[in-house]
Biopython code that builds the backbone (N, CA, C, O; Angstrom):
import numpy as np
from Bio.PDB.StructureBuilder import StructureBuilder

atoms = [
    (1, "UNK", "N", (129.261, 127.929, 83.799)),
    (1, "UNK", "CA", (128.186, 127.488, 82.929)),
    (1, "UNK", "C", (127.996, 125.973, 83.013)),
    (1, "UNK", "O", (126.901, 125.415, 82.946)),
    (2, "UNK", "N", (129.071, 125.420, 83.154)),
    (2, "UNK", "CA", (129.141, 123.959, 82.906)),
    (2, "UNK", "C", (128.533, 123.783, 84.713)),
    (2, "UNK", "O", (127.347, 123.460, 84.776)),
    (3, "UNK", "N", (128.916, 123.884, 85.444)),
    (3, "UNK", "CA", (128.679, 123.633, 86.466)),
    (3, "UNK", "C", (126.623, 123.838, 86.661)),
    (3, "UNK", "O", (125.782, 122.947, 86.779)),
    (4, "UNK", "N", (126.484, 125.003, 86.628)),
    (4, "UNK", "CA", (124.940, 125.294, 86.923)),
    (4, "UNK", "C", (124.543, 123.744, 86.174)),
    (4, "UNK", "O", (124.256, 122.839, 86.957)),
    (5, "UNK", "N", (124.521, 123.385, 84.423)),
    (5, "UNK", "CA", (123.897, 122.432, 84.209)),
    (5, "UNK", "C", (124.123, 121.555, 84.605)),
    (5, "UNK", "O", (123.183, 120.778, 84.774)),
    (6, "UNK", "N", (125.434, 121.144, 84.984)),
    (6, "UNK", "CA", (125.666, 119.881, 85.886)),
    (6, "UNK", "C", (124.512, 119.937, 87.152)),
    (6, "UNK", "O", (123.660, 119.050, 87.213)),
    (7, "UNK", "N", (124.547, 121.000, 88.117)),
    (7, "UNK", "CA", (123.753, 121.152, 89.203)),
    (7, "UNK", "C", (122.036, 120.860, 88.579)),
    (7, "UNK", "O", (121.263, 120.167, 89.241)),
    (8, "UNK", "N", (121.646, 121.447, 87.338)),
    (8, "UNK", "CA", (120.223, 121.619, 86.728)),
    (8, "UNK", "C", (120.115, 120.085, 86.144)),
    (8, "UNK", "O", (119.079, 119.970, 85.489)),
    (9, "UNK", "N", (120.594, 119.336, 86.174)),
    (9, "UNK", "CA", (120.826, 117.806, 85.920)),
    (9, "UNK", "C", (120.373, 116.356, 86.952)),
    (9, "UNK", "O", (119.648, 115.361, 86.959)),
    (10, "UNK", "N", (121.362, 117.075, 87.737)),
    (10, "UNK", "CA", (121.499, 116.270, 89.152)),
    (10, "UNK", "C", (120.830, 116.248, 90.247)),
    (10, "UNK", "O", (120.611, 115.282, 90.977)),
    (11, "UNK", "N", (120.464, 117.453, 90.373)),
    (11, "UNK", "CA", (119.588, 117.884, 91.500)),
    (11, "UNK", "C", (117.961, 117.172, 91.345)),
    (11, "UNK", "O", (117.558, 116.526, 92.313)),
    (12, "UNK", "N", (117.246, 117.278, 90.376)),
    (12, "UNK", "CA", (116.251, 116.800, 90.053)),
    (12, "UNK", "C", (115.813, 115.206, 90.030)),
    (12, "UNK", "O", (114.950, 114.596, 90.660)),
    (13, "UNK", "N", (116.905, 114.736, 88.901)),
    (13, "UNK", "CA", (117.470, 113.650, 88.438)),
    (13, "UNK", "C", (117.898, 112.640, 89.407)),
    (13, "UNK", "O", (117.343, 111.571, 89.156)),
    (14, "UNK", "N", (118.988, 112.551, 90.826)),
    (14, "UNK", "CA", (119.793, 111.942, 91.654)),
    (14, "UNK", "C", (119.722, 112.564, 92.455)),
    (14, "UNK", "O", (119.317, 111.765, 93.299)),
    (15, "UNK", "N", (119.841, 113.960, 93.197)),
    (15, "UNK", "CA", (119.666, 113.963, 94.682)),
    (15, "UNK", "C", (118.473, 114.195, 95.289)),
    (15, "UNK", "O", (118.389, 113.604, 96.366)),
    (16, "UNK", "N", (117.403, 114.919, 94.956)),
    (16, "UNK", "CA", (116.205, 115.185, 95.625)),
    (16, "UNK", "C", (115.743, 113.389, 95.329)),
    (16, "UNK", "O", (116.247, 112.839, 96.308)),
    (17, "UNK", "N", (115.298, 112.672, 94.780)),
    (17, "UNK", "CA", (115.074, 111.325, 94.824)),
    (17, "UNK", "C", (115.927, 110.509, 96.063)),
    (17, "UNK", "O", (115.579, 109.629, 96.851)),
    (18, "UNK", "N", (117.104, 111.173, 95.864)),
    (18, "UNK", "CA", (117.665, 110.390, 96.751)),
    (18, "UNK", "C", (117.568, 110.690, 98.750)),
    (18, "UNK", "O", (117.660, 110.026, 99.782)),
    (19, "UNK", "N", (117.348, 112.006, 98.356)),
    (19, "UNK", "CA", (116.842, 112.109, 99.492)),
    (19, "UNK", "C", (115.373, 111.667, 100.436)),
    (19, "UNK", "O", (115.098, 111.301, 101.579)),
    (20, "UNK", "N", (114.606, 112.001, 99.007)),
    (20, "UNK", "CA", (112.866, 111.198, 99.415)),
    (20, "UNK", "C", (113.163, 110.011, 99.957)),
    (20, "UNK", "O", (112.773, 109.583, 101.043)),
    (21, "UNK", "N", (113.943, 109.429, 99.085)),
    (21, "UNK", "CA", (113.325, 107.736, 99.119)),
    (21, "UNK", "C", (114.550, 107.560, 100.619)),
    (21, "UNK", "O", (114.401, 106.437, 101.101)),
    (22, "UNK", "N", (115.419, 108.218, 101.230)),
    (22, "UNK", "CA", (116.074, 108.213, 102.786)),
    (22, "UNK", "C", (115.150, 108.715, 103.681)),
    (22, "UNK", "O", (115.419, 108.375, 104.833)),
    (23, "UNK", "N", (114.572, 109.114, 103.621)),
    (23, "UNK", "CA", (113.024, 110.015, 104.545)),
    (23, "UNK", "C", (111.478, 108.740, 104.297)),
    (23, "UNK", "O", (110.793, 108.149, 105.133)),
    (24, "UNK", "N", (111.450, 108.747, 103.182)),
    (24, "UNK", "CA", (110.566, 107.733, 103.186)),
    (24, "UNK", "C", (110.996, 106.535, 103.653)),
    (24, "UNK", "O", (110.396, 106.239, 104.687)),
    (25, "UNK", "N", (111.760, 105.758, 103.326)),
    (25, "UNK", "CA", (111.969, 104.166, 103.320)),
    (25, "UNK", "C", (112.103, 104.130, 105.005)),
    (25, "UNK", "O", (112.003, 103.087, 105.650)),
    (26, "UNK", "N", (112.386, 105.657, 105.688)),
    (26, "UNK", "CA", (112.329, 104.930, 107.435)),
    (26, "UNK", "C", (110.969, 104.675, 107.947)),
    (26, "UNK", "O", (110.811, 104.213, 109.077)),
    (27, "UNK", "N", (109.915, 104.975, 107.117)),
    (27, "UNK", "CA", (108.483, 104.940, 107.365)),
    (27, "UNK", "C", (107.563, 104.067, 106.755)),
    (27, "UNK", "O", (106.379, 103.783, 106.937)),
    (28, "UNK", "N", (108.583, 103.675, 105.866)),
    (28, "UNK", "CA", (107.462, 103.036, 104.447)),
    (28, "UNK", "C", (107.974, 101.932, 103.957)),
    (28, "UNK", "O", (109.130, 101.609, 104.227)),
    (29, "UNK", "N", (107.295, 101.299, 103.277)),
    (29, "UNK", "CA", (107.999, 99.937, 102.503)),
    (29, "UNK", "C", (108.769, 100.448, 101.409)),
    (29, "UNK", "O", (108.344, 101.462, 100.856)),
    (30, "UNK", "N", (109.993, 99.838, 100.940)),
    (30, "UNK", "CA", (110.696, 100.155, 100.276)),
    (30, "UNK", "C", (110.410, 100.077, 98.744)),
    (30, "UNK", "O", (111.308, 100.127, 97.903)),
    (31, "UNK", "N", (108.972, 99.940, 98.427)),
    (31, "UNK", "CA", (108.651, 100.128, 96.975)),
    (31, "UNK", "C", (108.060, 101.166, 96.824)),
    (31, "UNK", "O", (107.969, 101.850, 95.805)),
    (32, "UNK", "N", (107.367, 101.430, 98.464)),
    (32, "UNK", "CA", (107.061, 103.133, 98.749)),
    (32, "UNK", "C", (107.385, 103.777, 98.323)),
    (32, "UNK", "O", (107.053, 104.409, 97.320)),
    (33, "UNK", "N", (108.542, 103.815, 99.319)),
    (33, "UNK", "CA", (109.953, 104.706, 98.765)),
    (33, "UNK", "C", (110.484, 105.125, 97.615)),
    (33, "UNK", "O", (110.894, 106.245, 97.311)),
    (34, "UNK", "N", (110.426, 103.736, 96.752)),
    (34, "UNK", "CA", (110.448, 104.149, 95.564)),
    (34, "UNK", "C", (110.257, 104.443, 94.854)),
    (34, "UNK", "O", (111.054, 104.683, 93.947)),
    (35, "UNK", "N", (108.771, 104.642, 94.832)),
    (35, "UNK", "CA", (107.767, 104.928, 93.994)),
    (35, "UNK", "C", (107.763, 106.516, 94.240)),
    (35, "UNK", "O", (107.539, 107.313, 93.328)),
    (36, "UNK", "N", (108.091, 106.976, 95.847)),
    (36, "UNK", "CA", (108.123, 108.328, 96.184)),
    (36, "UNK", "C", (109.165, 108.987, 95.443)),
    (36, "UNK", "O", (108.953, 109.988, 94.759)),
    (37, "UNK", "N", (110.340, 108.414, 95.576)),
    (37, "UNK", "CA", (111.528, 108.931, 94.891)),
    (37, "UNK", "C", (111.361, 108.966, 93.205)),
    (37, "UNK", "O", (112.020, 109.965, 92.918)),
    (38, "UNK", "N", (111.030, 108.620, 92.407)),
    (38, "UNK", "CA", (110.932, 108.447, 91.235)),
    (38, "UNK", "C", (109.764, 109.656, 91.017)),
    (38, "UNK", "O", (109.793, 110.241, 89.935)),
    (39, "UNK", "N", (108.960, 109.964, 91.792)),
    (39, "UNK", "CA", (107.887, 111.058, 91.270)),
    (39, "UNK", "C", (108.603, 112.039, 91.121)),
    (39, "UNK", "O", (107.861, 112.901, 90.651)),
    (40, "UNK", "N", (109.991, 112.602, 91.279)),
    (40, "UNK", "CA", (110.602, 113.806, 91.134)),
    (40, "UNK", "C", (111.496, 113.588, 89.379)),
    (40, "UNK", "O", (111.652, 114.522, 88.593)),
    (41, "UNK", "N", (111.683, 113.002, 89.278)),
    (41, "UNK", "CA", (112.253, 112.730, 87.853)),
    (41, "UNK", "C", (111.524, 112.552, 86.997)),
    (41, "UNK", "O", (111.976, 112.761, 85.871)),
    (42, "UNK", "N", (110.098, 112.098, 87.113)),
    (42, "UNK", "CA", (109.160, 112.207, 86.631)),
    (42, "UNK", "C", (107.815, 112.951, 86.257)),
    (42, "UNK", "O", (106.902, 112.771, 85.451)),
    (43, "UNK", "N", (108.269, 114.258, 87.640)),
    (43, "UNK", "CA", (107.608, 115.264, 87.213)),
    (43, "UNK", "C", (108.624, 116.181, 86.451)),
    (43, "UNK", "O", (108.176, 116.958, 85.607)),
    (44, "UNK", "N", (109.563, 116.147, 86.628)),
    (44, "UNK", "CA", (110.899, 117.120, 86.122)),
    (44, "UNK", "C", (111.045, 116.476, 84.276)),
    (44, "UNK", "O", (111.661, 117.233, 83.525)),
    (45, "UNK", "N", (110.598, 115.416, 83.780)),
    (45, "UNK", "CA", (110.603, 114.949, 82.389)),
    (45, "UNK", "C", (109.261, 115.447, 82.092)),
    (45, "UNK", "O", (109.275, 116.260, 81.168)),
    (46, "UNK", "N", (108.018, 115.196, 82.625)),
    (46, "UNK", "CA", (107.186, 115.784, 81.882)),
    (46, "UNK", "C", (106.913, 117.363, 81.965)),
    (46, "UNK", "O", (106.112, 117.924, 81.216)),
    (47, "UNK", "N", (107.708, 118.062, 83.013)),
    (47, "UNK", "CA", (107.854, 119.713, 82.905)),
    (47, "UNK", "C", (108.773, 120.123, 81.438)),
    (47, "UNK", "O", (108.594, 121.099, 80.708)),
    (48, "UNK", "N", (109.754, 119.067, 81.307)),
    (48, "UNK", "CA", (110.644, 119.630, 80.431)),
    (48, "UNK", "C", (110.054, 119.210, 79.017)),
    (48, "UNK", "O", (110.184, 119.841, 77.969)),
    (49, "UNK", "N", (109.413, 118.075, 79.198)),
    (49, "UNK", "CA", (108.783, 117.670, 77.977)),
    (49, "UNK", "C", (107.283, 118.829, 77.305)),
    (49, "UNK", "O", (107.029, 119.087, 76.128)),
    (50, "UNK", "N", (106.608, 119.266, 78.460)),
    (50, "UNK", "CA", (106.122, 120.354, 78.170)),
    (50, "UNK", "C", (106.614, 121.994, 77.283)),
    (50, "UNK", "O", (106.179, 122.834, 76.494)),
    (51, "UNK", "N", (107.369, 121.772, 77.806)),
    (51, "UNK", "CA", (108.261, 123.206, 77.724)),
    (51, "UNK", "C", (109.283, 122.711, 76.330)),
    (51, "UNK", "O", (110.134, 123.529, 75.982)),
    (52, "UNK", "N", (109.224, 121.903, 75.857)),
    (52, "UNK", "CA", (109.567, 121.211, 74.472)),
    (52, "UNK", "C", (111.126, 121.476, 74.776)),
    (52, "UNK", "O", (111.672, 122.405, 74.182)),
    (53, "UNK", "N", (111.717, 120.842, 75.505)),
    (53, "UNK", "CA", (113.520, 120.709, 76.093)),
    (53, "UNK", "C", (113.239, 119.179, 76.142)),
    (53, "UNK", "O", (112.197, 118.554, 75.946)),
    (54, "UNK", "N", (114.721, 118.700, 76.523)),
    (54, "UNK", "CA", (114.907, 117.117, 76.363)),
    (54, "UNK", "C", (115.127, 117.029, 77.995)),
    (54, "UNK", "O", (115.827, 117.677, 78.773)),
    (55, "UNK", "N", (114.159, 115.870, 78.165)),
    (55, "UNK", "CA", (114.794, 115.724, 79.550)),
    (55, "UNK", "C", (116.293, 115.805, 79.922)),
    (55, "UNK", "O", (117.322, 116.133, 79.332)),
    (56, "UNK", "N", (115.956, 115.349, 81.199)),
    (56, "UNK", "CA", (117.408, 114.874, 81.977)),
    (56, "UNK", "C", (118.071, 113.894, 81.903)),
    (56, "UNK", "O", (117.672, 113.038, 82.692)),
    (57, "UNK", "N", (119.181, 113.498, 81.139)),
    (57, "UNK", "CA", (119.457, 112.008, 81.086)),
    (57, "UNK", "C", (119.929, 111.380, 82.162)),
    (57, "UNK", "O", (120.393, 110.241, 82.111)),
    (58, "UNK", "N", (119.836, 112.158, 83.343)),
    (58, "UNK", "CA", (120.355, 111.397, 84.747)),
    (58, "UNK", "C", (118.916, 111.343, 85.455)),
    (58, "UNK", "O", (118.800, 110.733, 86.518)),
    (59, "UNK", "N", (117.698, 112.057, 84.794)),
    (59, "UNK", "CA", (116.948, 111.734, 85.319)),
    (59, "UNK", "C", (116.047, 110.022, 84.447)),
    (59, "UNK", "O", (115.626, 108.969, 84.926)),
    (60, "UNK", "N", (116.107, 110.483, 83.299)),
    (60, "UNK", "CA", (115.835, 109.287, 82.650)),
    (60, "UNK", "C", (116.095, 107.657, 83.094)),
    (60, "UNK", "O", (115.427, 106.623, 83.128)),
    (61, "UNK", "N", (117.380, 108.052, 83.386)),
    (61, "UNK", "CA", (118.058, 106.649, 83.716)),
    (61, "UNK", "C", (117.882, 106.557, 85.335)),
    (61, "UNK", "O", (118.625, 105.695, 85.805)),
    (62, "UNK", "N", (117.306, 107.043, 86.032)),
    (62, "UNK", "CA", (116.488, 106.942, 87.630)),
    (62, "UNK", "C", (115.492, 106.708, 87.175)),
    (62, "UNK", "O", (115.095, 105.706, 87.770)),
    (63, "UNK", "N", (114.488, 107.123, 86.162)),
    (63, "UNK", "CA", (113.504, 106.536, 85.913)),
    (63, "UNK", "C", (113.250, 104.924, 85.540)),
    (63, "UNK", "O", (112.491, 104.163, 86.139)),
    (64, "UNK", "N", (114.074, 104.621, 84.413)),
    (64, "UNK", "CA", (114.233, 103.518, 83.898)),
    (64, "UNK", "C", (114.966, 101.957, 85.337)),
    (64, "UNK", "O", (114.811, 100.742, 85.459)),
    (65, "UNK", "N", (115.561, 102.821, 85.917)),
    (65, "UNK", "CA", (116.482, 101.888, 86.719)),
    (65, "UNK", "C", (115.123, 101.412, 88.003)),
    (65, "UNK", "O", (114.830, 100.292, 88.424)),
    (66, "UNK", "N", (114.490, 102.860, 88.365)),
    (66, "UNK", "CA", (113.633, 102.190, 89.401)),
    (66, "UNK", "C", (112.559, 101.702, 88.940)),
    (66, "UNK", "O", (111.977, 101.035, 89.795)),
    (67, "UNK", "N", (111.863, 101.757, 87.623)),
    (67, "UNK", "CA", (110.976, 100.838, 86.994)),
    (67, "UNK", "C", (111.082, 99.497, 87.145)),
    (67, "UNK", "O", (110.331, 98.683, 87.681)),
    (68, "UNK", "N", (112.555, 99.336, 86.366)),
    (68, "UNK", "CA", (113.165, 97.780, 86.746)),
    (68, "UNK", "C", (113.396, 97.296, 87.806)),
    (68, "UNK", "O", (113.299, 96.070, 87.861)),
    (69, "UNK", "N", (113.827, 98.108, 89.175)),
    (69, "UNK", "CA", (113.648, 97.148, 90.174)),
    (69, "UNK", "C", (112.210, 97.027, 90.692)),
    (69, "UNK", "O", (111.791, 95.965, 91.153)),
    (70, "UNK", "N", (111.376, 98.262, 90.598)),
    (70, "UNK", "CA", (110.262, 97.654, 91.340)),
    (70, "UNK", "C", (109.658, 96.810, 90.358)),
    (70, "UNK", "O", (108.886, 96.029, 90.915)),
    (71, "UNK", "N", (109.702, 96.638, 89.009)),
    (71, "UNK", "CA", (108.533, 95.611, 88.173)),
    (71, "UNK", "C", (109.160, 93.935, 88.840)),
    (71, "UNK", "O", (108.467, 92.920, 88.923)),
    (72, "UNK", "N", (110.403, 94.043, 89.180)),
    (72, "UNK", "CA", (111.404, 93.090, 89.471)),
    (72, "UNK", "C", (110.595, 92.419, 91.003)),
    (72, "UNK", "O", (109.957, 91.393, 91.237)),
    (73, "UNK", "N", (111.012, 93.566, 91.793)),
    (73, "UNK", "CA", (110.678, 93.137, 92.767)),
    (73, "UNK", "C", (109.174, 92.712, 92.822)),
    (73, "UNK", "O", (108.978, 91.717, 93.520)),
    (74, "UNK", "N", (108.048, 93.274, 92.217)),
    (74, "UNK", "CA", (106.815, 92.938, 92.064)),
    (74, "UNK", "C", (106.716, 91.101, 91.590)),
    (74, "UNK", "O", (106.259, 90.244, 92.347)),
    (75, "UNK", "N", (107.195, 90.859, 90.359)),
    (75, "UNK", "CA", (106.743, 89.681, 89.673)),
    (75, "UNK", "C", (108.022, 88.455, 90.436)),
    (75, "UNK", "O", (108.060, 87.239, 90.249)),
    (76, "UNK", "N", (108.821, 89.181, 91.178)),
    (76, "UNK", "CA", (109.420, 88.269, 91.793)),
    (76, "UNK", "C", (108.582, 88.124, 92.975)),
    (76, "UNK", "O", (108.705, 86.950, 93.324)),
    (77, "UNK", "N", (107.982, 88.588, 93.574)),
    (77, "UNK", "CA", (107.280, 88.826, 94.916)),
    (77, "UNK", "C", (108.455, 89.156, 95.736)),
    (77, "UNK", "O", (108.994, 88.242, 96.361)),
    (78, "UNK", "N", (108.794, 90.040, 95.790)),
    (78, "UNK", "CA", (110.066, 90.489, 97.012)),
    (78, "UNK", "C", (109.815, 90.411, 97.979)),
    (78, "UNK", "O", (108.830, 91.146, 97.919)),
    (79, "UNK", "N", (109.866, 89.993, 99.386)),
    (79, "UNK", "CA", (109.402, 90.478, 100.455)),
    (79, "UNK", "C", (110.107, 92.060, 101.507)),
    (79, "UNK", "O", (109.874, 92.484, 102.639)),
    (80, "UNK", "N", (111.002, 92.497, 100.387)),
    (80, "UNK", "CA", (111.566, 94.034, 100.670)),
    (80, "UNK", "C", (110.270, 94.966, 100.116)),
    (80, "UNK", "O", (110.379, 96.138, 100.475)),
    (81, "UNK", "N", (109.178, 94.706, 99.387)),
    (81, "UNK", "CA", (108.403, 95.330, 98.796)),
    (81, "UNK", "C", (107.321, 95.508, 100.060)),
    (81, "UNK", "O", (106.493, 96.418, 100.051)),
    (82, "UNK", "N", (107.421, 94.550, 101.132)),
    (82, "UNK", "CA", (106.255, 94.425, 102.121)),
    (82, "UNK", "C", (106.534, 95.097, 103.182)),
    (82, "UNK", "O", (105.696, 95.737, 103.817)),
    (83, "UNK", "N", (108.324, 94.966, 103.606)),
    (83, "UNK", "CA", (108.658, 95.203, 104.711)),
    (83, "UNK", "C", (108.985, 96.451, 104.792)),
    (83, "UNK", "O", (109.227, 97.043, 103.741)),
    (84, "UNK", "N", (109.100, 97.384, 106.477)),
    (84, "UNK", "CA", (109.788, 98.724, 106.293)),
    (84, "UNK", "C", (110.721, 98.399, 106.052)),
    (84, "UNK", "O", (111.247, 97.297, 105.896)),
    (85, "UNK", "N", (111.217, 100.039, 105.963)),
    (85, "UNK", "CA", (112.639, 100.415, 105.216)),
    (85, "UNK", "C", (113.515, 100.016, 106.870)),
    (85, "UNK", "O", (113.094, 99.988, 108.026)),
    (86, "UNK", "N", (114.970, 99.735, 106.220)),
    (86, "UNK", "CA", (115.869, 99.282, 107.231)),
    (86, "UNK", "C", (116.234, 100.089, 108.967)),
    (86, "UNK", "O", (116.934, 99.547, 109.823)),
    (87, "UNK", "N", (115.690, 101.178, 109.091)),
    (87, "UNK", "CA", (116.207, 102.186, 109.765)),
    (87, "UNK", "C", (114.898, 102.672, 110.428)),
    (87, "UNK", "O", (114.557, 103.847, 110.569)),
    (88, "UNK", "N", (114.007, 101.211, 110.934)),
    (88, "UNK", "CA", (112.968, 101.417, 111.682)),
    (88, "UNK", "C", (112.596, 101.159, 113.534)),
    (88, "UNK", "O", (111.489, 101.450, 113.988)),
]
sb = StructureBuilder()
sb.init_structure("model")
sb.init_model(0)
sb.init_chain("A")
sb.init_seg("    ")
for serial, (resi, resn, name, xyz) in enumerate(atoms, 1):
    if name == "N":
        sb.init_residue(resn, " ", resi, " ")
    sb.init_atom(name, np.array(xyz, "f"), 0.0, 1.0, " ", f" {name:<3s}", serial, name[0])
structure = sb.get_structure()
């Protein structure tokens, strides 16, 4: 039992993101990427928010974390925001 929600947590939340944004960032700029990766935690909070359940708090905090780097990298002007991802 404990395990499935661990898996119904994580999966959404930390690995499918984490996999986008490794597939994207070899193609894309790395705010791309991030922006790609974050649409899965973010459709997975407003599914659950629909369905009147509490999100994911591992997805929450992927949400919150990549907000802050890309608003970061934005008003800093990053130049990681311009360039491809490392593995081009």
């Amino acid at each position: 039992m404990i395990h499935r929600n661990l898996i119904r947590h994580l999966l959404p939340g930390l690995v499918l993101p984490g996999l986008i944004y490794l597939v994207v960032s070899r193609a894309a700029p790395v705010l791309i990427a991030l922006a790609a990766a974050s649409a899965v935690p973010v459709l997975d909070a407003v599914a659950r928010l629909l369905a009147r359940k509490r999100p994911s708090p591992v997805g929450v905090l992927f949400i919150a974390m990549t907000g802050v780097s890309v608003s970061l990298a934005l008003w800093l002007r990053s130049p990681l925001g311009l360039s491809p991802g490392p593995l081009r």
